[in-house]
TORTORLUM-264363 format. One line per field, with one value per residue (C-alpha): residue number from 0; residue in one letter; chain; x, y, z. Coordinates in Angstrom, 2 decimals, padded with zeros to 5 digits. Layout:
seq NUM; ...
type A; ...
mol A; ...
xx X; ...
yy Y; ...
zz Z; ...
This chain:
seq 0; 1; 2; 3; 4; 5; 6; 7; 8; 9; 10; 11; 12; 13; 14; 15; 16; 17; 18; 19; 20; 21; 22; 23; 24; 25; 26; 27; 28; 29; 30; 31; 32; 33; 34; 35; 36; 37; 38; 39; 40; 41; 42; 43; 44; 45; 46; 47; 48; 49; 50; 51; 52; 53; 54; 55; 56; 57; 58; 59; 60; 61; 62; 63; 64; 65; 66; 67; 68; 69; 70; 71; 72; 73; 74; 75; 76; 77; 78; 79; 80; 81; 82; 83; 84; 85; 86; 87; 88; 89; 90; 91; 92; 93; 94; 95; 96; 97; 98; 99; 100; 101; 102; 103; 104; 105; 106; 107; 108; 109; 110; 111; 112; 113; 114; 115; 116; 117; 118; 119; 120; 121; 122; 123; 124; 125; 126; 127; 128; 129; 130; 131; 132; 133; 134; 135; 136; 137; 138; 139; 140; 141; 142; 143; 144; 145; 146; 147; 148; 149; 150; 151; 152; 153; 154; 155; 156; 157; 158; 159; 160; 161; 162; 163; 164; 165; 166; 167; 168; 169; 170; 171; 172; 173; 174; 175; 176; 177; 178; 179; 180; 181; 182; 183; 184; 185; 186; 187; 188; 189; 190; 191; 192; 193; 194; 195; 196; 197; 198; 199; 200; 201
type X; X; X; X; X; X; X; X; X; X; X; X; X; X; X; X; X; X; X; X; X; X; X; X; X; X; X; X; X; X; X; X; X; X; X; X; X; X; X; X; X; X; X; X; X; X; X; X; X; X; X; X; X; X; X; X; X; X; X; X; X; X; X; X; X; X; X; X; X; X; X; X; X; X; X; X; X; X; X; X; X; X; X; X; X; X; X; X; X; X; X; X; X; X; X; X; X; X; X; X; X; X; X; X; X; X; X; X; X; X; X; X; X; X; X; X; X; X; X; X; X; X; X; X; X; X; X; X; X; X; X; X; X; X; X; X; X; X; X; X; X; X; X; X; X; X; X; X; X; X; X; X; X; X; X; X; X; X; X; X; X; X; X; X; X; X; X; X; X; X; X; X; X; X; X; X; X; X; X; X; X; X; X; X; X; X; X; X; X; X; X; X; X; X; X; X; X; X; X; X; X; X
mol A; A; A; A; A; A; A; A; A; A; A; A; A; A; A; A; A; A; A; A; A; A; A; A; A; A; A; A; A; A; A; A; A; A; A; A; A; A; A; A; A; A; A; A; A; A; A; A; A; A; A; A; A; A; A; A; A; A; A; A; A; A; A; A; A; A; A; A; A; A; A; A; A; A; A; A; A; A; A; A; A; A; A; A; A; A; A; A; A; A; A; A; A; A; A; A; A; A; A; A; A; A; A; A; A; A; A; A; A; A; A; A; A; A; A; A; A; A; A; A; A; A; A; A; A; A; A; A; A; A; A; A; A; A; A; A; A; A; A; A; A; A; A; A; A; A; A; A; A; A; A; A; A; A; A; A; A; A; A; A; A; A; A; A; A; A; A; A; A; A; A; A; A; A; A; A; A; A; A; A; A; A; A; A; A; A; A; A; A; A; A; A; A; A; A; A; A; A; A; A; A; A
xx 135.34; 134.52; 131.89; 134.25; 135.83; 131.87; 131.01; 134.15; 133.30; 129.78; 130.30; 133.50; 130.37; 127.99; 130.30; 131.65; 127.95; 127.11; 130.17; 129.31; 125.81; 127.37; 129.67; 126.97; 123.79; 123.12; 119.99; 118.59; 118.14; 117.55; 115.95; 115.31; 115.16; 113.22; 109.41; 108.01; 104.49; 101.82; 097.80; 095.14; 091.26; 090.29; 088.86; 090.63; 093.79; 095.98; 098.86; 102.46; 104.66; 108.22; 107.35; 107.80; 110.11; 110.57; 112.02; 111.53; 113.79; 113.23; 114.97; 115.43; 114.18; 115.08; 117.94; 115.22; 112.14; 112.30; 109.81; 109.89; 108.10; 107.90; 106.48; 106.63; 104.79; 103.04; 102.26; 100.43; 099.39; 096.51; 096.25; 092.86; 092.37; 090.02; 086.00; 083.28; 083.04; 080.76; 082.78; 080.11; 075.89; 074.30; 078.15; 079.98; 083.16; 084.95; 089.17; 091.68; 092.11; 094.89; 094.22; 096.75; 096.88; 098.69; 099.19; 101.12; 101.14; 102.87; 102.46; 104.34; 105.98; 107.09; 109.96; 111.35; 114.52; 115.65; 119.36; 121.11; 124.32; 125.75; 122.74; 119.15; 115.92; 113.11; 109.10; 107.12; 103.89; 102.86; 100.00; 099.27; 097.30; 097.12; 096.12; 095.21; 094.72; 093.64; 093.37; 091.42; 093.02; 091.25; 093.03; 091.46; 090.84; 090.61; 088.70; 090.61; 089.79; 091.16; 090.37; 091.93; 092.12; 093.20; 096.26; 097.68; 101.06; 102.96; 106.49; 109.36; 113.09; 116.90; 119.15; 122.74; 125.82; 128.84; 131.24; 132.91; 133.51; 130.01; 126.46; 126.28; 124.41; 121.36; 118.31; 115.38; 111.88; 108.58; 104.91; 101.56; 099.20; 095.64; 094.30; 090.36; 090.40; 086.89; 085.87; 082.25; 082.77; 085.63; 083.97; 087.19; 086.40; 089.87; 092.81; 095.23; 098.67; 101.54; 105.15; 108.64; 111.50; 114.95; 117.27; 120.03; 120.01; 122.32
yy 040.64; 042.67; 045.37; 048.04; 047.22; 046.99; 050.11; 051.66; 049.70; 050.95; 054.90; 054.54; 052.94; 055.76; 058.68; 057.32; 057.06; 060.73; 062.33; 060.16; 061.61; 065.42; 065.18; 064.28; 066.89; 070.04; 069.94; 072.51; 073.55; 076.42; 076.24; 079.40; 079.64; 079.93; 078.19; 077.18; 076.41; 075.42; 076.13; 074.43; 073.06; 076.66; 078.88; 081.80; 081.14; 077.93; 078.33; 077.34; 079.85; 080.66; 083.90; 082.18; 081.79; 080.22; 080.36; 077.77; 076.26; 073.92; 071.90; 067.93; 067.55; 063.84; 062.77; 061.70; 064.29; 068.31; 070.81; 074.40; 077.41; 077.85; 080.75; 081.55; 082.86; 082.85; 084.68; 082.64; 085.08; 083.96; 085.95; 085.61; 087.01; 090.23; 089.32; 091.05; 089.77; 090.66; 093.90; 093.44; 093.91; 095.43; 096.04; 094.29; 095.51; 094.62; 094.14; 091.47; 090.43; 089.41; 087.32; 087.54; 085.21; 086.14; 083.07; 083.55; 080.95; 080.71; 077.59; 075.11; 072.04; 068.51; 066.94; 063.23; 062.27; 059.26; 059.67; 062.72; 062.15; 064.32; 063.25; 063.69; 062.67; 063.67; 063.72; 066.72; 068.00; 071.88; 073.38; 076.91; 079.74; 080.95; 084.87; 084.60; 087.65; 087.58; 090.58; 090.79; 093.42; 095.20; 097.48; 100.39; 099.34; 096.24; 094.49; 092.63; 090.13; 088.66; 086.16; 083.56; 079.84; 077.31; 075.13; 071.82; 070.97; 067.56; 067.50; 065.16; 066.64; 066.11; 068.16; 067.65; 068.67; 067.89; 070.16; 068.55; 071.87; 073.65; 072.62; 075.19; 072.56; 072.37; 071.32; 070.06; 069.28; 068.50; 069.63; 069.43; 072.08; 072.78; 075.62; 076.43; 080.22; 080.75; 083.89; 084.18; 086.64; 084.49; 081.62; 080.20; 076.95; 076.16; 076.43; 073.25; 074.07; 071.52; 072.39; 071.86; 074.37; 074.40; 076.66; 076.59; 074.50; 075.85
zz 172.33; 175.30; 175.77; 175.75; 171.84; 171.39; 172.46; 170.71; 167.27; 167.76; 167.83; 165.79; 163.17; 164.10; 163.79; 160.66; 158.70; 160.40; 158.92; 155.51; 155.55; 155.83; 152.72; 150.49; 150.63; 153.04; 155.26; 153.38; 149.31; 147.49; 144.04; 141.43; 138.00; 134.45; 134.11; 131.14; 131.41; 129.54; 130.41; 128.97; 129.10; 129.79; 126.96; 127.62; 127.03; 126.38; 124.63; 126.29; 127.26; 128.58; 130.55; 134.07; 136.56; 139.88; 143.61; 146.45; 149.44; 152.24; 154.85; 155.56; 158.64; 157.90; 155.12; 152.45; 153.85; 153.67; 154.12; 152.52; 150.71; 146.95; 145.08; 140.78; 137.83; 134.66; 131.93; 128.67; 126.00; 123.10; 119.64; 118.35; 114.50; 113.51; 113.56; 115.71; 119.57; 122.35; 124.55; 127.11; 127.51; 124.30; 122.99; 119.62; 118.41; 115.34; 116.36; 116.96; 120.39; 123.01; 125.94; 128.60; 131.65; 134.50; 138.00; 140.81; 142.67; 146.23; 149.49; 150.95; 150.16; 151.05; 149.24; 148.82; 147.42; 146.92; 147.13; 148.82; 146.77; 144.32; 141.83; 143.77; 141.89; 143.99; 143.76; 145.91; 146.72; 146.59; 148.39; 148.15; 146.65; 143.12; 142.56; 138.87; 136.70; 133.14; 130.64; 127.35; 125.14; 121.92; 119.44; 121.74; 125.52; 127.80; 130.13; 133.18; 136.04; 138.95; 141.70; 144.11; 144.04; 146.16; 144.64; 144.45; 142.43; 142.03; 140.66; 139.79; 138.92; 139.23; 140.83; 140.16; 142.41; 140.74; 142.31; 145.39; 147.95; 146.67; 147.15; 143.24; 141.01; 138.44; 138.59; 135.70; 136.83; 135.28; 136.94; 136.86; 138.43; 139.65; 140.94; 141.52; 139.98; 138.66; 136.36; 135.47; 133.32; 130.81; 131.63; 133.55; 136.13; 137.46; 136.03; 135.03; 134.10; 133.16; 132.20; 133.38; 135.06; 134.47; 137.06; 139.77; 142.84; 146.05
């Protein structure tokens, strides 16, 4: 065989596996959709809740490696019965109370699949900020507070393509969060989150 079949076998090969890698994933994604999320080892409020939601895209600057932005939110709300609590110095009052903890978290991300076919499990990373807001509500005022934290997030998901002429698909992930929000005044030291996301991936 001379060079020249070679050299036509060789970029016959290479055009071949680039037009095979183009069929089966865009460079880029687009993710959005409903959060369900869960806070907890923080007195103020841990219960799980389904008043979230989601939006993030990126782009594979290699087939298995993208890059992108991610934002969402949270809201978990706490009911705690009637008894007296402490409304602040030298001040009781007698009420039922609802704690109300509001995250926003927003960054950047780094994604890994491990197949770009029609079926993509994938593991990132999120880095960001978290504004955190969290509201203590008697039968006749409230008291509010808010600060920033610094955030970290590892995920693992699915996101399923199953239509052959549209990148439309679904996609289910599960997350774990940290952020280092701090209120002195509701005795909050970072905030830890967990909970999973279920939307639509373009």
């Amino acid at each position: 065989m001379n060079m020249k079949k070679i050299l036509l076998i060789t970029i016959a090969a290479l055009l071949a596996a680039i037009n095979t890698d183009a069929q089966v994933g865009r460079r880029y994604y687009v993710d959005a959709g409903w959060q369900f999320n869960g806070a907890f080892s923080n007195s103020f409020s841990h219960n799980a809740s389904g008043w979230g939601a989601y939006a993030e895209g990126g782009y594979y600057f290699l087939p298995r490696v993208a890059a992108g932005v991610f934002a969402s939110f949270n809201t978990n709300n706490e009911y705690f019965p009637q008894a007296t609590y402490s409304a602040g110095e030298n001040t009781t009052v007698t009420t039922d109370i609802y704690h109300s903890l509001y995250q926003v978290p927003f960054g950047a991300t780094l994604r890994y699949r491990f197949l770009w076919k029609k079926v993509q499990p994938y593991a990132e990373a999120k880095i960001g900020a978290n504004f955190a807001r969290e509201y203590q509500l008697y039968s006749v005022y409230g008291v509010q507070d808010s600060q920033w934290g610094f955030y970290v997030s590892p995920e693992i998901g699915i996101t399923i393509h199953p239509f052959r002429k549209s990148n439309l698909g679904l996609q289910l992930a599960g997350y774990y969060s940290y952020a280092t929000n701090r209120s002195s005044y509701f005795g909050i030291n970072g905030l830890n989150n967990a909970g999973f996301k279920l939307g639509i991936s373009f």
